[in-house]
C-alpha positions, 0 to 999 in steps of 0.5 A: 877702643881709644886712639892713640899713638905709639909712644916713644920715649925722647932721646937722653940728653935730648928733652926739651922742657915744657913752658910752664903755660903750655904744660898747665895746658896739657894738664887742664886742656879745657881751660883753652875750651873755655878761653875759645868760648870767652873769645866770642866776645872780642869785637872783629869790626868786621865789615865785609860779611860777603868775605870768603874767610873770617878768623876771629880770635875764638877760631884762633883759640879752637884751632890751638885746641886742635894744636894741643890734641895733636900733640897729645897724640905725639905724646901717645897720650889717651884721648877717648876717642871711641869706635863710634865717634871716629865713625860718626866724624869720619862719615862726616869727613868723607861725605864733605870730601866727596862733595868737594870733589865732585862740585861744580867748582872744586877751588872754591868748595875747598875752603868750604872743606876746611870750614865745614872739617873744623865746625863739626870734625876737628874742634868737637874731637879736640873739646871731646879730648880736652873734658876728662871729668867733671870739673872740666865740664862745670869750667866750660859751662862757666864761660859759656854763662860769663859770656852770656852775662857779658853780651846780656848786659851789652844788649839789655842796655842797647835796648834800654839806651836806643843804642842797638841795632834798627828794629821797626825803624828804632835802635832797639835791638839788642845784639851785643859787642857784635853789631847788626851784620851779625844780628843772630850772635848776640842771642846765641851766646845769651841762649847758651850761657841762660841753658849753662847757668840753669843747669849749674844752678839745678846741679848745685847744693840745695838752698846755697848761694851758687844755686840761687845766683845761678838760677838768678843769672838765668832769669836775668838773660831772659830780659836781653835775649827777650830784647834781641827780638830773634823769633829762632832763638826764643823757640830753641831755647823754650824747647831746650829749656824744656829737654834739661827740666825733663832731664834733670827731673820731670816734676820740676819741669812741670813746676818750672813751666808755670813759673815761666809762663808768669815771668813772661807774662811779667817781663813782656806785659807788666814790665814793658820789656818790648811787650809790644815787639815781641808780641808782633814778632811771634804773629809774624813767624808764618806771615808769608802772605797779605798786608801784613807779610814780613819778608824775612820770614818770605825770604828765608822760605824762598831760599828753602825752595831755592836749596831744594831746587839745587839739590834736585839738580846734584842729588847725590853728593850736592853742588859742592861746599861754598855753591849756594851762594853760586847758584842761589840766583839761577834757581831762586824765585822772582821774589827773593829778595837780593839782601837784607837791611840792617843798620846800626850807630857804628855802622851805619846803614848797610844791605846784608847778602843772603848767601845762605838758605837759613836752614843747616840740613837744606844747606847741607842736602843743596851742597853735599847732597843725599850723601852728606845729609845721611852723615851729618843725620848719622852724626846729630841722631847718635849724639842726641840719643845718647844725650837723652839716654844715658843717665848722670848730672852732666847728661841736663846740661849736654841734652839742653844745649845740644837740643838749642843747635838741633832746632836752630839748624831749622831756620839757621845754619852756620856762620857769624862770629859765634860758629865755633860755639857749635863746635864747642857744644857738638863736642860737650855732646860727643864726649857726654854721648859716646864715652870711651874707657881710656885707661887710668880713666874710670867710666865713672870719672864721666857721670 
């Protein structure tokens, strides 16, 4: 099956031509998917992370993506959208705007309908629609490790000057163009363009130069993302890493993990590179107790129960989008903190909000209850599995980056500047995942 309109022919006399820009577009619509992945980078200057909507120009670009899918479907044009994926989105969409009915505050959970209908249904249907072979793919993958390449160079000389974000007291922290009220983005985009740029390279000629530049780029992003001391983004992308090798080929996987035991042991023992902070920032994941606790490690396992205790109170269809935040003080323990510190050169020092419970399924499961978690299981299982099993040169790349969001989403959720690149890889995972023959596109345009 695949979605499209009835097509009627224009009017005679009454055609309007295409812009030359939109019709190159239309063509090559993945060249806006990349763009939106590129836009990541642009600095907001945002100030008030508490704020209740925050578009960035890389929204900006996605919701133009969406533009253009629909006016594929007014064109009557094929758009691969097969039965399972209507399904598995669709479920998603009404488990959203069952729960946004039913909340405790139904205005407010409604630009939490939006967002969560943008994220995971309409941006990954649009980049879905946007990929038809490919080239279409290496173009996406490409932006992902130009951005990558960006924000690495940012952050390494962030660390490098004293001039990034304050960690133990120092301007050590590499986060990018993006400042320390977004402290997580900068290793996002560093995790994705290192996954991007290894599978370019493993796919590419032999011995030529792509493939050693490409397998060099990646070794470069490990030293920023080492640096940006994000515990969550270092096991993602080593478990991530570890799905493309064994994808790509199990041998090299094997030799690949050798290799990267000693570059580590090079970069953060024999270089310097942090050794020091990366070492206690590993010791510190289950430090939860004792002198030497680390709260942020408490803190986001105390709003892990205060979501389990919301969703105990609404465990059908969940308190509602945008409710955490509501209730998180009336359910939460005595010893959650209010906010965290975070400070910067640009902007000083600040207490950041926490209006989140870190962790995408409890978030999920508080707000849009057992309904929700079961569509968004549905959703996230389909994709994965058929990332894994369906054989081609794209399936290490879509497996790797796919896998990088999955485990992330258990000590993160989303929000932040760098969102939309969830939806940009969920809809690399649908496309790769659940094909759909549109006519005049052979399945094998896709492997």
């Amino acid at each position: 099956m695949v979605l499209t309109l009835p097509h009627r022919p224009p009017a005679v006399g009454h055609r309007v031509p295409a812009l030359p820009a939109v019709r190159g577009l239309l063509r090559r619509p993945s060249l806006l998917t990349a763009a939106t992945v590129l836009l990541v980078c642009v600095p907001t200057g945002e100030k008030d992370v508490a704020a209740s909507v925050h578009v960035t120009p890389a929204d900006l670009a996605s919701l133009l993506l969406v533009g253009l899918l629909g006016l594929d479907l007014l064109r009557g044009r094929p758009i691969g959208l097969g039965r399972r994926a209507c399904a598995v989105f669709g479920a998603v969409t009404l488990a959203a705007a069952l729960a946004t009915l039913t909340s405790i505050d139904p205005t407010a959970s409604l630009t939490g309908f939006v967002r969560l209908e943008q994220i995971f249904v309409l941006v990954p249907v649009a980049v879905l629609a946007s990929l038809r072979d490919r080239t279409d793919l290496r173009l996406v993958l490409g932006a992902f490790t130009a951005a990558a390449v960006v924000e690495g160079t940012v952050g390494a000389v962030q660390y490098l000057t004293g001039t990034g974000a304050s960690y133990t007291g120092q301007p050590i922290r590499a986060v990018g163009t993006f400042g320390a009220l977004d402290v997580m983005a900068m290793s996002g985009v560093v995790s994705f363009g290192l996954l991007a740029a290894l599978a370019l390279g493993l796919s590419a000629r032999q011995g030529g130069w792509a493939r050693r530049g490409l397998l060099a780029t990646a070794a470069f992003l490990a030293f920023p993302l080492a640096v940006s001391f994000s515990r969550g983004s270092w096991i993602a992308t080593a478990l991530a890493a570890a799905v493309l090798l064994l994808k790509a080929d199990a041998r090299l996987a094997l030799r690949w993990a050798g290799l990267g035991l000693a570059a580590a042991v090079v970069l953060v023992g024999g270089l310097g590179a942090g050794g020091g902070g990366v070492t206690a920032r590993l010791s510190s994941i289950g430090s939860v107790s004792g002198g030497n606790e680390d709260h942020s490690v408490s803190d986001r396992y105390d709003l892990w129960t205060t979501a389990r205790a919301i969703w105990a109170d609404h465990p059908v269809t969940g308190a509602g989008p945008k409710s955490f935040q509501q209730l998180r003080d009336s359910h939460a323990p005595l010893r959650l903190s209010s906010g965290s510190d975070t400070a910067d050169p640009t902007l000083g020092y600040q207490r950041e909000p926490l209006l989140s419970p870190h962790n995408m399924y409890l978030l999920v499961l508080s707000e849009q209850g057992l309904v929700g978690i079961t569509a968004y299981g549905v959703l996230f299982g389909t994709l994965l599995i058929g990332a894994l099993r369906r054989p081609g040169r794209a399936g290490p790349a879509v497996a790797g980056l796919l896998c990088w969001v999955l485990v992330d989403f258990l000590y993160a959720d989303i929000g932040g500047t760098t969102t939309v690149l969830t939806s940009v890889i969920l809809g690399l995972a649908a496309w790769w995942a659940l094909p759909a023959e549109a006519p005049g596109r052979p399945e094998g345009e896709r492997a």
